[in-house]
N, CA and C of each residue as an Amber inpcrd file, in Angstrom:
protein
   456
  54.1420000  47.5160000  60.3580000  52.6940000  47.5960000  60.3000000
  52.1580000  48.3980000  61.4920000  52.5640000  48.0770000  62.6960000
  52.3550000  48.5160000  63.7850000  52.7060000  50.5620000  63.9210000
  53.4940000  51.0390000  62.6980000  53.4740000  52.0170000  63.3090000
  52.9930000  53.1150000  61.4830000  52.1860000  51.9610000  61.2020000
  51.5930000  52.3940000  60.2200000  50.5450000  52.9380000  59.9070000
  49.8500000  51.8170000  60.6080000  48.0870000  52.0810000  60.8580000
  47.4430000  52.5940000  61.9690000  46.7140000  53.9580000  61.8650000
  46.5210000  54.6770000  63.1230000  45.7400000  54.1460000  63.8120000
  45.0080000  53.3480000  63.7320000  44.1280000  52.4200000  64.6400000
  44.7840000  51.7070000  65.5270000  45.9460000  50.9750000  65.3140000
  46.6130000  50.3800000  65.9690000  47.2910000  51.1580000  67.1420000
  48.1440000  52.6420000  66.4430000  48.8290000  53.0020000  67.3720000
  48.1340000  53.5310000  68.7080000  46.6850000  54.0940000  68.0250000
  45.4900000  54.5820000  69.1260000  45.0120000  53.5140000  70.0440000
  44.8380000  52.6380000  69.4710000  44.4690000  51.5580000  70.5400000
  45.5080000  51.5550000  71.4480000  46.4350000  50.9970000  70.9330000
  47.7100000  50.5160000  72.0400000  48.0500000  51.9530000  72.6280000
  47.7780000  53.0210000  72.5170000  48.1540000  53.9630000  73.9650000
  46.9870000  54.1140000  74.5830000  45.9240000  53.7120000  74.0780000
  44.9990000  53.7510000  75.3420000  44.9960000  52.6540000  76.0880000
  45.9310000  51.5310000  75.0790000  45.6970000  50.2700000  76.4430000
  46.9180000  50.4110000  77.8060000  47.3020000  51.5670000  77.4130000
  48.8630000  51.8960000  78.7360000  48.2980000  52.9810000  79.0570000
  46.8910000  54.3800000  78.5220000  46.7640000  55.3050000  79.5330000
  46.0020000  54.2670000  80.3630000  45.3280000  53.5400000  79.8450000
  44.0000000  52.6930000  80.7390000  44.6510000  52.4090000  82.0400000
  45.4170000  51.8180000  81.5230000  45.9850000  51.2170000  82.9120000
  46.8990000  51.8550000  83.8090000  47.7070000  52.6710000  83.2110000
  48.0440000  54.1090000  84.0890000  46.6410000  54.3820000  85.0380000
  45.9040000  54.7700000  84.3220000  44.4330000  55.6320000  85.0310000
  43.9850000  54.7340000  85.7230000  44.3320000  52.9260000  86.0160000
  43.4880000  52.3690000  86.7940000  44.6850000  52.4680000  88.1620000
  45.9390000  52.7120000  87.7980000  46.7990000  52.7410000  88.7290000
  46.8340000  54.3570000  89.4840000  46.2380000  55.0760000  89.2860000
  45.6570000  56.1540000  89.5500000  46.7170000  57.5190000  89.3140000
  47.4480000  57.2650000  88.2910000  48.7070000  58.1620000  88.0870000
  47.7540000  59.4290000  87.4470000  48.0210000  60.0840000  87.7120000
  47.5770000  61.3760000  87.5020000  47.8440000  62.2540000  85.9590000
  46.4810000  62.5160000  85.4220000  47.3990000  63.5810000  83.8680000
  47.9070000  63.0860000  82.7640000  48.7880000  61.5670000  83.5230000
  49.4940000  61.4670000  82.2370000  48.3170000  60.3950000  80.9390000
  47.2800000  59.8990000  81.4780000  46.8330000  59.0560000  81.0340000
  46.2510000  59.9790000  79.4310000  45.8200000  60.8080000  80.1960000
  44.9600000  61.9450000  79.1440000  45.7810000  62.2960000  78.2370000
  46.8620000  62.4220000  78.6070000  48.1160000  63.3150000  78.0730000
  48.3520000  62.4770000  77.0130000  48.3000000  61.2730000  77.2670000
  48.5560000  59.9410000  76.2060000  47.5450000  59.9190000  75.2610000
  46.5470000  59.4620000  75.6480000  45.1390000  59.9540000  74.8210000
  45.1510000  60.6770000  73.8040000  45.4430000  62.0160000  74.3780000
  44.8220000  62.9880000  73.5980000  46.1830000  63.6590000  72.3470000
  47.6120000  62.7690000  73.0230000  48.2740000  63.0270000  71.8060000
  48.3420000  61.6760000  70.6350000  47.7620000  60.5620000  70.9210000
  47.3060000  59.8230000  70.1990000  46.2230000  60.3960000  69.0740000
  44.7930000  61.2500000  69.8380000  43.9560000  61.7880000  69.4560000
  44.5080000  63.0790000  68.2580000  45.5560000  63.6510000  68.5530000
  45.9760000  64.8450000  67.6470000  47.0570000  64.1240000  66.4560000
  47.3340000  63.0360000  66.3640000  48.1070000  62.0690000  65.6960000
  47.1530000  61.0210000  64.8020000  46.1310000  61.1560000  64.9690000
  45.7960000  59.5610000  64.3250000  43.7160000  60.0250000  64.4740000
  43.3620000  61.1100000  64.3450000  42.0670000  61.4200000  64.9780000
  41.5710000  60.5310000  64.9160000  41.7940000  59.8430000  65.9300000
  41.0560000  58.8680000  66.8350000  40.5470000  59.5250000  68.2900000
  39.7580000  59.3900000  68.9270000  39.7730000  59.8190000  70.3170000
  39.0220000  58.7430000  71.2070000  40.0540000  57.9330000  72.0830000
  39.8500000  57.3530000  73.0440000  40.0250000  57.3400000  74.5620000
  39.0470000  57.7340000  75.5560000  38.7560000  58.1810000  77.0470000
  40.1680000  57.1280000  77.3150000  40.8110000  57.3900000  78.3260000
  41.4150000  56.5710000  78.9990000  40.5860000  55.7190000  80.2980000
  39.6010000  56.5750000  79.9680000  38.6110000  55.6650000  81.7000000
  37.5090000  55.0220000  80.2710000  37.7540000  54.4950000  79.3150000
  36.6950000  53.8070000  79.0710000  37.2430000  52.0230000  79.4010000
  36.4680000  50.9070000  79.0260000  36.8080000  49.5580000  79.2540000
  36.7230000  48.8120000  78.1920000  37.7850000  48.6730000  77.4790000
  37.5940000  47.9390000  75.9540000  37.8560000  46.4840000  76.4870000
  37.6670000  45.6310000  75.8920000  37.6590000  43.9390000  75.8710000
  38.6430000  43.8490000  74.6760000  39.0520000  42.4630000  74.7660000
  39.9590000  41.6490000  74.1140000  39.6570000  41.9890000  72.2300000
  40.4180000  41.9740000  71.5410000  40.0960000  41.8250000  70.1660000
  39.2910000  42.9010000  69.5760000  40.1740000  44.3560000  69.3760000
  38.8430000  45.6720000  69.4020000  39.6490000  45.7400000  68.2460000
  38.7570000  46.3820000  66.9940000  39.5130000  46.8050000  66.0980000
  38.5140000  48.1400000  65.3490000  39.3910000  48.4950000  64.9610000
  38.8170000  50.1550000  64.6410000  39.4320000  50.4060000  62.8800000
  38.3360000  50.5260000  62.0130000  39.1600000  50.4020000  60.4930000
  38.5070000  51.7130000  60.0030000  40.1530000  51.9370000  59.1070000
  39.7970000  53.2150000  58.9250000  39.4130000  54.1680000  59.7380000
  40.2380000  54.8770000  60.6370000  39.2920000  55.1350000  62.3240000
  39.2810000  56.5340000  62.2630000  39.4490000  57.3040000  61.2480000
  39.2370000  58.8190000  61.3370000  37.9210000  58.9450000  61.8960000
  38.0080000  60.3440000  63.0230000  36.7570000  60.9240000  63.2580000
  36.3170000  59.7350000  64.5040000  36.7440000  58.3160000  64.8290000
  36.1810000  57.7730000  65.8850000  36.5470000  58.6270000  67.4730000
  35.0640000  58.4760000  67.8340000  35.4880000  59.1070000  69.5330000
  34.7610000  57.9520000  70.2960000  35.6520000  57.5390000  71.4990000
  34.7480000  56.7790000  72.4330000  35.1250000  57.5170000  74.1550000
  33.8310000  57.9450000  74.2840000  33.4890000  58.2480000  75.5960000
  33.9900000  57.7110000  76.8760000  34.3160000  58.3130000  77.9550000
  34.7990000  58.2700000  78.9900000  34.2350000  57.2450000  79.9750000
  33.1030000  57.2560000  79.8840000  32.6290000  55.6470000  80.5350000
  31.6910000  54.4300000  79.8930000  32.3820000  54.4770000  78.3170000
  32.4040000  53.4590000  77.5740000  32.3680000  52.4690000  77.7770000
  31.9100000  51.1170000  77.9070000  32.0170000  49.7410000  77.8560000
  32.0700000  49.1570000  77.0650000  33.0010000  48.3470000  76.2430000
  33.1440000  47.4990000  74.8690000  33.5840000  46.5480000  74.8810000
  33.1040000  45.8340000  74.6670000  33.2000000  44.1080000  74.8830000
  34.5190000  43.4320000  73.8290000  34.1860000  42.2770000  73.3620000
  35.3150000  41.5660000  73.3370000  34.5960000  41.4320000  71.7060000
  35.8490000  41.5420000  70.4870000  35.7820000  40.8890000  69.1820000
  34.6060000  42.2590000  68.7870000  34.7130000  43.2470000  68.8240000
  34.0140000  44.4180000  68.6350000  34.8030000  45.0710000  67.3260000
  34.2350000  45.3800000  66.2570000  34.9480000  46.0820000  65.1140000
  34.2660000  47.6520000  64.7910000  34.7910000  48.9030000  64.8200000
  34.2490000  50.1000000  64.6150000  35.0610000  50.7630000  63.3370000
  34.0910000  51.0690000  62.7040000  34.5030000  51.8620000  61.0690000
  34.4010000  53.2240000  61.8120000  35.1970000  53.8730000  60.4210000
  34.9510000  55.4590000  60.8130000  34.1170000  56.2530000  61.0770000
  34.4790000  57.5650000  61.6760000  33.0760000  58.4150000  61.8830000
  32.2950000  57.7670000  63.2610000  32.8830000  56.4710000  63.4900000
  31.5310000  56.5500000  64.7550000  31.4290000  57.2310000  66.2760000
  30.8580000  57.3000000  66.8650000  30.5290000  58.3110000  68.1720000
  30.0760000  57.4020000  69.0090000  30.7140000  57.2860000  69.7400000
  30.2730000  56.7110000  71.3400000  30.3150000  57.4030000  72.4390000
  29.1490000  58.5170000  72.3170000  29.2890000  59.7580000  73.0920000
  28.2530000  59.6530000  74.5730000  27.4780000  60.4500000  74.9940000
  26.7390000  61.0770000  75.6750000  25.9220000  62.0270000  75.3600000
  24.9340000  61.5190000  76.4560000  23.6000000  62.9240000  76.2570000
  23.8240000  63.7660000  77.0130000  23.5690000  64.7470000  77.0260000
  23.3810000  66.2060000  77.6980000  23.6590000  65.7560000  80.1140000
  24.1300000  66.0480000  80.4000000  24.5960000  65.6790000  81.7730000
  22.6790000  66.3110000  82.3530000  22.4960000  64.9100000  83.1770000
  21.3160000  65.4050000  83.7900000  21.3400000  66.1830000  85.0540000
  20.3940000  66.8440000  85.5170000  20.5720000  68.1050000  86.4050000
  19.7330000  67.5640000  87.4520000  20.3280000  68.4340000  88.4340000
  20.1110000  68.2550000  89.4690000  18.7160000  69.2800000  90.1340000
  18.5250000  68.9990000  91.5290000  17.3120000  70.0520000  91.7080000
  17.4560000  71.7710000  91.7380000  18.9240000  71.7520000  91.7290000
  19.0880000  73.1890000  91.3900000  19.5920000  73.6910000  90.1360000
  18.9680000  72.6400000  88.9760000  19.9390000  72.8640000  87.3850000
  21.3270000  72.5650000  87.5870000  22.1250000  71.8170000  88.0670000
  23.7200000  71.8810000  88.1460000  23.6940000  70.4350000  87.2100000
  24.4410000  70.3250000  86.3460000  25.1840000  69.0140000  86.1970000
  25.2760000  68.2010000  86.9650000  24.9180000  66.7490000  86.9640000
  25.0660000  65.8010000  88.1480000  26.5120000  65.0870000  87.1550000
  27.5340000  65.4770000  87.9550000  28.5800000  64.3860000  87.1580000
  29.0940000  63.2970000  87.8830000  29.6230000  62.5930000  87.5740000
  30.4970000  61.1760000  88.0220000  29.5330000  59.9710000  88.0300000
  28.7300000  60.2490000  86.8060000  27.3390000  59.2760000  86.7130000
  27.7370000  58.5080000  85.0960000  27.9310000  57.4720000  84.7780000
  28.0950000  56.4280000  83.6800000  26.8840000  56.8810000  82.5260000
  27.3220000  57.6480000  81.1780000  26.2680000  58.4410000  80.7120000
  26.9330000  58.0320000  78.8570000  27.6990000  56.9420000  78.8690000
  28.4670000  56.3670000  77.8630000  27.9210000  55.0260000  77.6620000
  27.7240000  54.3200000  76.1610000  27.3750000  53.0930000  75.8550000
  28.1230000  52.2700000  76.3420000  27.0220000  50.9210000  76.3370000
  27.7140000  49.5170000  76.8570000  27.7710000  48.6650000  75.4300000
  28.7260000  48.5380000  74.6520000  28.4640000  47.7030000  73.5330000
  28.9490000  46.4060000  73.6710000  28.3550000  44.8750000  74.0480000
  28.4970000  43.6540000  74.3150000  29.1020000  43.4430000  73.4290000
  29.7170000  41.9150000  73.0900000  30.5810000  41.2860000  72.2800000
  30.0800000  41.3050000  71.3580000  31.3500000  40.8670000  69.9870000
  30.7730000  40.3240000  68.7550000  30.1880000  41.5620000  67.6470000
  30.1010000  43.0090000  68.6380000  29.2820000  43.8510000  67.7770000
  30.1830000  44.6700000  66.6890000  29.5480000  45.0050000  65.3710000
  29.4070000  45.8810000  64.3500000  28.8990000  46.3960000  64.0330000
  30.1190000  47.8290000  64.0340000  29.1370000  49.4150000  64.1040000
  30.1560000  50.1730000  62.5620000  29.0060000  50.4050000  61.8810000
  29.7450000  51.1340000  60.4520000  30.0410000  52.3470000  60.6970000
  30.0070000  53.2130000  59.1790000  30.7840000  54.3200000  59.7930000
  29.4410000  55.5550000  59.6920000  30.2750000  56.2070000  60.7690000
  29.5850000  57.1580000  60.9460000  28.3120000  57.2650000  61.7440000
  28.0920000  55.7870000  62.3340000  27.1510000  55.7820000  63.3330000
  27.0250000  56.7260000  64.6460000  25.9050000  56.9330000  64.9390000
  26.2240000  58.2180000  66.1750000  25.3510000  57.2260000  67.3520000
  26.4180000  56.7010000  68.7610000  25.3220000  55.9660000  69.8420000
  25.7490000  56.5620000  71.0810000  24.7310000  57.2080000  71.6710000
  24.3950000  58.1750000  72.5910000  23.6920000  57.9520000  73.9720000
  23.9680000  58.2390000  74.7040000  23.9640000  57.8830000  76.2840000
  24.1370000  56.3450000  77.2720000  23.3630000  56.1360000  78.1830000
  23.9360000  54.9630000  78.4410000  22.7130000  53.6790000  78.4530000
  22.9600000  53.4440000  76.9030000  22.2380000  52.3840000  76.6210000
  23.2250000  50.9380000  76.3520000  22.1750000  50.1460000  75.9640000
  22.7040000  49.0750000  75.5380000  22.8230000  48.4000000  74.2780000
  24.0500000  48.1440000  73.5510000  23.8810000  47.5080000  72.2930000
  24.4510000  45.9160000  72.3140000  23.2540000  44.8830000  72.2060000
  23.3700000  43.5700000  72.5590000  24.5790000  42.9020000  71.6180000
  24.5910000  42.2090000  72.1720000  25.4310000  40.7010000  71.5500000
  25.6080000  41.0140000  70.6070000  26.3630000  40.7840000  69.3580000
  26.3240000  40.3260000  68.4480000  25.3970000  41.4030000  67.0390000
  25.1100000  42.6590000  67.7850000  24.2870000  43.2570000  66.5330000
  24.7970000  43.7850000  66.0090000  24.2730000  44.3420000  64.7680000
  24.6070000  45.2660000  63.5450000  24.2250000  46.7050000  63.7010000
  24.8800000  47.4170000  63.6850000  24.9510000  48.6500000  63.4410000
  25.1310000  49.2870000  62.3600000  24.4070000  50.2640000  61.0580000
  24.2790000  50.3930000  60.0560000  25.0860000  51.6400000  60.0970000
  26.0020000  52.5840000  58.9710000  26.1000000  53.5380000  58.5960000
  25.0900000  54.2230000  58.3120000  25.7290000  55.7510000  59.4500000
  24.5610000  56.6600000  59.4060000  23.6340000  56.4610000  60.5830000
  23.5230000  55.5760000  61.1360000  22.6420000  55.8930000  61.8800000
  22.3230000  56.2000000  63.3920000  21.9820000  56.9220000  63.7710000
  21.8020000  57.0990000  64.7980000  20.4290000  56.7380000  66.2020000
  21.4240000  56.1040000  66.9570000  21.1080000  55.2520000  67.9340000
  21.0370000  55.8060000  69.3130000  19.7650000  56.2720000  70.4500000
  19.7450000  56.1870000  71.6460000  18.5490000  55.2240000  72.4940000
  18.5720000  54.9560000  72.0400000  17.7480000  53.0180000  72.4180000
  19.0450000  52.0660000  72.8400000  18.4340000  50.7490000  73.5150000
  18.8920000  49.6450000  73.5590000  18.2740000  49.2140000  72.4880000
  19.8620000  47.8310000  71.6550000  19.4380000  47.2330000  70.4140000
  19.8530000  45.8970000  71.3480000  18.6990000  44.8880000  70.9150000
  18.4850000  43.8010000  71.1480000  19.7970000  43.0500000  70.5900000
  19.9190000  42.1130000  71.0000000  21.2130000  41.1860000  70.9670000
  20.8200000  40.4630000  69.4460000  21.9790000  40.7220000  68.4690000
  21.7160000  39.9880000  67.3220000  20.8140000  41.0440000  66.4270000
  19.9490000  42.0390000  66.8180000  19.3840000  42.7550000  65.6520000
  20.3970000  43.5480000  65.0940000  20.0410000  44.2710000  63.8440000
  20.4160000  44.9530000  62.8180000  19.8160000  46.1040000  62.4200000
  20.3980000  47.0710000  62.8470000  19.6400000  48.2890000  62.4780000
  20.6900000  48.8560000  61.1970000  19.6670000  49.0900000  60.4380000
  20.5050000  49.8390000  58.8420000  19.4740000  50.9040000  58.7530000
  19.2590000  51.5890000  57.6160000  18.6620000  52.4110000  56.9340000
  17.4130000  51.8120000  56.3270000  16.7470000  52.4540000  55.7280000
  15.8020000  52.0240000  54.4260000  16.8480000  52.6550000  53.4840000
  15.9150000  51.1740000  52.3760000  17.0380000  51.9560000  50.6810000
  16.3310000  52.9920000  50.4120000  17.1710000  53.7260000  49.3220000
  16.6220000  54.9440000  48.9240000  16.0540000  54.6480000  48.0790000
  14.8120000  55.0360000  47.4170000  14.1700000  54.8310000  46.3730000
  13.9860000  55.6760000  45.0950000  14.0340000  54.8950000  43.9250000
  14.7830000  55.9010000  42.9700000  13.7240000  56.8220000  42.2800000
């Protein structure tokens, strides 16, 4: 099973670049990553911080950002983006980098597919995240953001 399902195998090398990269080994963490990433298109930062019980279904097309936070019992469908906004500038237009510009998603949360959540907000406790949609707000702990139905 384990070397079946690409979710699995993606997770588990980011849980050995992670910790490579917290042990400060150089290169190889990415190196791990990103051939996970060309194997299983999944793409997971080695500097992000996943929690206990992460599961990723169906995980084509998932990317999670480099200073990601993801809590514990967290489930992500395909297509979703846990990216960043545009790097903010400085007083001479330069990129200000080494600034946390990646979501914090608390426990318990579900995000469908193809959701797009963008810079460094917050998605509470326990909420719903709808397919399709796209998110740069904080979502309150326990809400549900979906769509409207389409009307015929």
């Amino acid at each position: 099973v384990i070397l079946c399902y690409p979710a699995i195998r993606a997770i588990c090398n980011y849980r050995i670049a992670h910790k490579l990269l917290e042990l400060d080994v150089p290169l190889i963490p990415r190196i791990i990553t990103e051939m996970a990433h060309s194997e299983t298109g999944i793409d997971i930062h080695p500097g992000a911080v996943i929690g206990e019980y992460f599961a990723i279904d169906h995980g084509t097309g998932v990317v999670i950002g480099a200073t990601s936070v993801i809590g514990n019992r967290v489930k992500l469908y395909q297509g979703v983006t846990l990216g960043a906004r545009s790097f903010p500038l400085d007083e001479n237009n330069n990129p200000i980098k080494g600034i946390a510009r990646h979501p914090i998603i608390e426990d318990d949360v579900i995000i469908y597919s193809n959701a797009t959540i963008l810079g460094r907000i917050t998605i509470g406790k326990g909420a719903v995240i709808g397919g399709n949609i796209w998110v740069t707000e904080n979502v309150a702990p326990r809400e549900r953001l979906v769509q409207a139905k389409a009307k015929p």
